[in-house]
N, C-alpha and C positions, 0 to 999 in steps of 0.2 A: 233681351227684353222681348217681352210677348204681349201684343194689343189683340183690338178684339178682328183685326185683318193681317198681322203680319208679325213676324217673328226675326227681330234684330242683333247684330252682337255689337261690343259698345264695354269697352277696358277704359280704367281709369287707374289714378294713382295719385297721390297725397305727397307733397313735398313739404320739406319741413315740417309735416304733419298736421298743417295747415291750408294748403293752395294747393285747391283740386286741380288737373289736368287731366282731359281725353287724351288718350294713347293710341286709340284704334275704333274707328266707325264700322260697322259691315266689312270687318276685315283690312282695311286700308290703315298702314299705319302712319298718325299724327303726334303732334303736342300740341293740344290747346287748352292755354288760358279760358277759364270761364266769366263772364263780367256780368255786368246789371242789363246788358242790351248785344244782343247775337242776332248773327243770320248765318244761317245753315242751308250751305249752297250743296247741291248736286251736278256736276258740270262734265262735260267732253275732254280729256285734258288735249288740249290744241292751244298755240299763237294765239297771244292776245286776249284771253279770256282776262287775267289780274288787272292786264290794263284798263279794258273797255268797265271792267266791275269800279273800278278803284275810282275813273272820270265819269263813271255815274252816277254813285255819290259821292264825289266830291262838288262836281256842277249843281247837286243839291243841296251843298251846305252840310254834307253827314262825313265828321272827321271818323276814321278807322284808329280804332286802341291799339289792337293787337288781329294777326292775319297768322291762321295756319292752312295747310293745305297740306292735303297727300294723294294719295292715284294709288291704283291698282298695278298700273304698268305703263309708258309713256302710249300717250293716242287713245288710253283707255279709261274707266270712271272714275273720275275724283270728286273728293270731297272738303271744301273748303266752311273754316267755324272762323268768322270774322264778327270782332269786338268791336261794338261802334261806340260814341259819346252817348248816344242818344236815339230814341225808338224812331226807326224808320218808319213814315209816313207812307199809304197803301200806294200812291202814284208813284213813289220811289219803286219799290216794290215791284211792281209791274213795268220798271224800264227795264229793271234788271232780268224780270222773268223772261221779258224778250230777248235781251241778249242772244246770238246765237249759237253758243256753247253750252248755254245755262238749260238745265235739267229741271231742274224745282230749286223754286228758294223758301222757306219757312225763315219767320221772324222768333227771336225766343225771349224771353225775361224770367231772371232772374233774381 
């Protein structure tokens, strides 16, 4: 994919020929479910990141569908595509950006 700043790679794949799946972000390989409400984490892969993500919404009342995650190599950048219930709210949003693993998060809908 090409924007008008940056140039991305980004595989996918069709099961059953119906239920899309990402396979691969910027190179890092995944399997992610795609749903009605995503966030797309960029992260350190280091202890503790799923956790401190996972009790930060959940202390918000935002149940998790489905969680994938991949890296590049252990210690180094990964990329997590998490399925929530329901559209995370901007303060949510920004507990997690603080996070101290967390790289950028973007919220997505589908």
């Amino acid at each position: 994919m090409t924007t008008e700043t940056q140039t991305r790679g980004l595989a996918g794949t069709l099961f059953d020929g119906r239920n899309p799946r990402i396979v691969e972000i910027k190179g890092i390989p995944m399997d992610a479910k795609l749903g009605p409400h995503m966030l797309y984490i960029t992260n350190v892969d280091r202890p503790g990141f799923i956790g401190a993500m996972g009790t930060t919404l959940g202390d918000a009342g935002i149940n998790i569908a489905t969680f994938a995650l991949g890296r590049e190599d252990q210690g180094g950048r990964a990329i997590a595509l998490i399925e929530v219930d329901d559209a995370v709210p901007e303060d949510v949003l920004d507990k997690v950006r603080r996070l101290p693993q967390v790289v950028q998060v973007k919220p997505m809908a589908f």
